[in-house]
N, C-alpha and C positions, 0 to 999 in steps of 0.2 A: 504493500500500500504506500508506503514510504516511496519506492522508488517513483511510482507510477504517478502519486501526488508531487513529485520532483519533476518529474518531463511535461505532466499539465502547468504547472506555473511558468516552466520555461518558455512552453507553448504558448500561453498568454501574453506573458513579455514581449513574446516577438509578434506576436496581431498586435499590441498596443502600442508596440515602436514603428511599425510598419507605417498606416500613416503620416508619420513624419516625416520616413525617409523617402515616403514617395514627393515631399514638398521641398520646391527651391525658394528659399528664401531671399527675396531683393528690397532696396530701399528707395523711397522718393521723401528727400528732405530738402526741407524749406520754410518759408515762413508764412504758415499756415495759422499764425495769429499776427496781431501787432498791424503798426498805419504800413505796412508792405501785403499784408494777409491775402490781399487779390492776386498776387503773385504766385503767391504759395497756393492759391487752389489752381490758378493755372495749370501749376508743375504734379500738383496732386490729381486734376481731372485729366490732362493727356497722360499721365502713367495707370493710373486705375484704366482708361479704355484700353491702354496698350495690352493692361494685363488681361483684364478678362477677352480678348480677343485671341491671343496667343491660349488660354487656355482652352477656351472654344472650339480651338485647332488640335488638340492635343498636346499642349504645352510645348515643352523642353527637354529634348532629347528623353521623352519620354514619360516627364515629371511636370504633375500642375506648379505652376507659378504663384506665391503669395506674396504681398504686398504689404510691406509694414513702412507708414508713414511716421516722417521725421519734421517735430518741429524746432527749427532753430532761431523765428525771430530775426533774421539778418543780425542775430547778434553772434560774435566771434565765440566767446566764453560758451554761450548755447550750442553750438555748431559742433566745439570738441565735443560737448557732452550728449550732443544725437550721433557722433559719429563712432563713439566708444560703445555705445548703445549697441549702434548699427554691428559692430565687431562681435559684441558679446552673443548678441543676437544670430551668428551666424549667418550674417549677410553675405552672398555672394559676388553684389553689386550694386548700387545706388545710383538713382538719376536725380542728382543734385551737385551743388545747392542752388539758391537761386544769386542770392547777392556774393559777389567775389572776395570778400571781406571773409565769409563762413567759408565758400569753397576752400579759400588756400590754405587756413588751419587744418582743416577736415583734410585736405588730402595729405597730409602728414600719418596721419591718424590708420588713415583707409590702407595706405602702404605699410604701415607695420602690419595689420590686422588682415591681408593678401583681400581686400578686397575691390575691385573694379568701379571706377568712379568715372563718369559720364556727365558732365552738367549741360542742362539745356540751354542758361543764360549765364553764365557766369564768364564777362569776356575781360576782365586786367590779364593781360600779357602775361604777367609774374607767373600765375596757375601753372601753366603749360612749360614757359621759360623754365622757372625755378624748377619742375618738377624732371627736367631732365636734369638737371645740376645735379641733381641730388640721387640720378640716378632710376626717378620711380618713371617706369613704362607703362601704368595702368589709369593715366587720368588723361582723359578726353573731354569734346566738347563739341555740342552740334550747332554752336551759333558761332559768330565770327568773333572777332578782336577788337580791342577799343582802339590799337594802331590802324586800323585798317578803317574802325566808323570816324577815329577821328580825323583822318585822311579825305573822307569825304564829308563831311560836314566842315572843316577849313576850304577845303578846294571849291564845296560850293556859296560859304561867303564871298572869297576873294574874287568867283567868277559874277557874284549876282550883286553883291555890294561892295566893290571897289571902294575905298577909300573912308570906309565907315567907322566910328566910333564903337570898339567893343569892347564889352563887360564879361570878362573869364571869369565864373560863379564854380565854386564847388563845397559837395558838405564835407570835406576832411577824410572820406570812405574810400579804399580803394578802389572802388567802382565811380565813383566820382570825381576823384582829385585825376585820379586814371585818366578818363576821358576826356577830362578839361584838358591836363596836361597834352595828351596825346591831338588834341586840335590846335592848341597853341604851337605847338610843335609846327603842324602842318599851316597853320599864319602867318608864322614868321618863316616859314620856308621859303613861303610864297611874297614873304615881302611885306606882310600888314602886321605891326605892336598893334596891339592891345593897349585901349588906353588904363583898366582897370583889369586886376587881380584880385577876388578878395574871395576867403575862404566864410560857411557863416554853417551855424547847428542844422542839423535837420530836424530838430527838436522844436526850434523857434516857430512862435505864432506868428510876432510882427517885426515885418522885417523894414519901419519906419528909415528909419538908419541908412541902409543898405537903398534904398530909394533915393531917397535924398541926394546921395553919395553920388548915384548913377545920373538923376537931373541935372546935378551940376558941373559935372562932365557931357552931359551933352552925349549920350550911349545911345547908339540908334541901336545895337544888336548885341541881344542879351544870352553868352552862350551859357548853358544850364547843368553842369555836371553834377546830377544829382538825382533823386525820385519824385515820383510824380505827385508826393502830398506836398512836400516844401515850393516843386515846382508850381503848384495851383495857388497855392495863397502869396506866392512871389507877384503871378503876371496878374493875380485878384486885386491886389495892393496897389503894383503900379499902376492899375490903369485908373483905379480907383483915386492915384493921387497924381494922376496926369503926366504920366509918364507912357510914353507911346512906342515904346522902342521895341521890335523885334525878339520875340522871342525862339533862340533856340536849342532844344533840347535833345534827348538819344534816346536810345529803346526804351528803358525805362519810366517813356510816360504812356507808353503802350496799352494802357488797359483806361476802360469807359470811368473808370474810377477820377480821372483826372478831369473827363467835364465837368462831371456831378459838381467838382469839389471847386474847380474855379469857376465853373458858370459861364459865361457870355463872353469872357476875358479871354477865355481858352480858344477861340475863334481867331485863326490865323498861325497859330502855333504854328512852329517847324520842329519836326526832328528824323533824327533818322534812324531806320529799322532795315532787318532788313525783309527782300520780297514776300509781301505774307500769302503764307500757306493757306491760310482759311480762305483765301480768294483763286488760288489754284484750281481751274475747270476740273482736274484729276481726284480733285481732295473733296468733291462734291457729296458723295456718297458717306463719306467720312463725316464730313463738317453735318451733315441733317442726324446724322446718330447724337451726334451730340447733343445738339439743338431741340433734338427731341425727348433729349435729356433735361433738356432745361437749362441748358450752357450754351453760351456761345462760345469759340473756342479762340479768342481774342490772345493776341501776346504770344507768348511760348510755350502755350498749351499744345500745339501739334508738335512743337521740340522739345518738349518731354514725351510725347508721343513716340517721337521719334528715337530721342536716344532708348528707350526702352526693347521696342521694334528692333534698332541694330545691334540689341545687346542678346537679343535674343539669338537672331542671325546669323552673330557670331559665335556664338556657343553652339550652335546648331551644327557652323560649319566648321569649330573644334570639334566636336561631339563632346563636350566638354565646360563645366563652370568654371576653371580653374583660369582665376584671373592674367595669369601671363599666357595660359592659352589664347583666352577668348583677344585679349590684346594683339596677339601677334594676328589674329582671324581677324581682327577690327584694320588693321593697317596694308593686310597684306588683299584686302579686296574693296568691293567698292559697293553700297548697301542703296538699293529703290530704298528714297523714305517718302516722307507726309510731306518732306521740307527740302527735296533736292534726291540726286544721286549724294551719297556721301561717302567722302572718301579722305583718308585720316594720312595727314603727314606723320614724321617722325616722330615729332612733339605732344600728336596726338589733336595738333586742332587740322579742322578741316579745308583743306584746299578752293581755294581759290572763291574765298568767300566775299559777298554782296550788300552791300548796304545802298536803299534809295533815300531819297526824302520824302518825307511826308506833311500833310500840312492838316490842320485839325480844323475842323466847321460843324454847328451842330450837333456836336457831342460822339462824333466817328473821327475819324486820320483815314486821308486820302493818299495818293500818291500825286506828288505834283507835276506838270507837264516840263516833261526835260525838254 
């Protein structure tokens, strides 16, 4: 009886561990609370569709797909502590984060812990740069670089407003100072100082001060390195206090969050994003699932979409989760997504990436007539 009661409980253990092992576990972190939180559902609603899709198909290499979301706040200190999470947790791979400030602690973290790190929006340089410094092969990124947006957002100042008065704004984040920096870069390449630099809290209500400043310099174009809540109560204020100067900003004011919150003032905005995928004739079929979700899938919800899709793919065509695997499968091919062919340099960002302009009216962002 003894033995027979021995080989039943072993038998049990292994039907009630079975389940698990048939689950691969992945992560989508982000700030899924706090004044970014529209972001974070962004990166949370294109991974959740990615997933149950892939599962629909029969998963991964055999194995359903789960989805354990991470919240980090854009805050750095939170970020180690969803990304240690994520490790503990057995995470295989994560499609995050959203702000580049959380990514680049986290991928410290994700390379001790062998896990696969994909961000949908996280574009400072440093991520990708630094991460081969230091050797790590496992962090990517399906959106482009703030070298390359602020490339074109300088080029198209100097080409549309020759000789203009500008105002370099950023909130001190390296997703902000980044991009500012990374356009001023491209200004003075081209030939145009700046007449103002000045860094200010993303925290601040009124930015009276900072107004003032800009009127009396006489600023016709207000470049905006920073997120789209400070950004809305910036261009709310000036116009409110008669300051009429161009505003422009970058991906980050990508989501309907930023009409809401500036109102009528947000009418004419400029920034730049890049080609959106929700307006892709291909992505049609895609975009009404959503939609009939009760989402639109505004901003870099198809690129979490997507880096989840090519993380899939690649694993597929390792036959394998093991993060240097799927790595070497991510770079050595070239992946259909939601948001382009995709195809990954050394560094791990992706080749030959796009930024347009865009211009805001009515509470949407167009693309402007090049």
């Amino acid at each position: 009886m003894r033995k027979t009661y021995g080989t039943l409980a072993v038998a049990a253990i292994a039907l009630m561990a079975t389940p698990a092992l048939a689950q691969i576990k992945i992560g989508s972190a982000g700030p899924m609370t706090g004044q970014y939180a529209a972001f974070g559902e962004q990166l949370k609603r294109g991974a959740t569709m990615a997933v149950e899709e892939i599962n629909a198909a029969g998963g991964v290499n055999g194995k359903k797909v789960e989805l354990i979301i991470g919240d980090d706040a854009c805050d750095p200190k939170q970020a180690t502590a969803v990304a240690n999470k994520m490790v503990s947790d057995k995470v295989v791979f994560v499609a995050g984060h959203f702000c580049s400030g959380s990514s680049i602690p986290a991928s410290d973290i994700y390379k001790e812990g062998k896990v696969l790190q994909i961000t949908p929006a996280s574009t400072n340089p440093k991520l990708t740069d630094d991460a081969v410094a230091k050797g790590n092969t496992t962090v990517f990124r399906t959106c482009g670089r703030d070298d390359v947006q602020g490339a074109t957002v300088g080029a198209y100042i100097t080409k549309f407003h020759k000789g203009a008065k500008v105002a370099i704004l950023h909130d001190k984040s390296p997703y902000g100072k980044g991009v500012a920096d990374e356009t001023k870069k491209a200004l003075n390449k081209n030939g145009l100082r700046e007449t103002m630099y000045e860094a200010y809290n993303d925290t601040d209500k009124d930015f009276t001060a900072l107004i003032n400043k800009m009127k009396q310099a006489k600023i016709d174009i207000i470049v905006l390195g920073g997120y789209h809540t400070a950004g809305a109560l910036i261009i709310k204020q000036a116009r409110e206090q008669g300051l009429a100067a161009q505003m422009m900003g970058f991906d980050s004011l990508e989501t309907a969050e930023f009409a809401q919150l500036g109102g009528a003032a947000t009418n004419g905005v400029l920034m730049s994003f890049p080609p959106k995928a929700e307006d892709d004739p291909k992505n049609a079929a895609l975009v009404k699932k959503f939609r009939d979700a009760k989402y639109n899938p505004e901003g870099y919800t198809l690129f979490s979409y997507a880096a989840v899709k090519a993380w899939a793919d690649a694993a597929k065509k390792a036959n394998s989760t093991d993060p240097a695997a799927v790595a070497a499968a991510l770079r050595s091919g070239k992946f259909d997504s939601a948001v382009g062919v995709l195809e990954f340099d050394q560094k791990g960002d992706i080749k030959n990436p796009v930024y347009d302009i865009y211009v805001w009216k009515d509470g949407k962002s167009f693309p402007t007539v090049k």
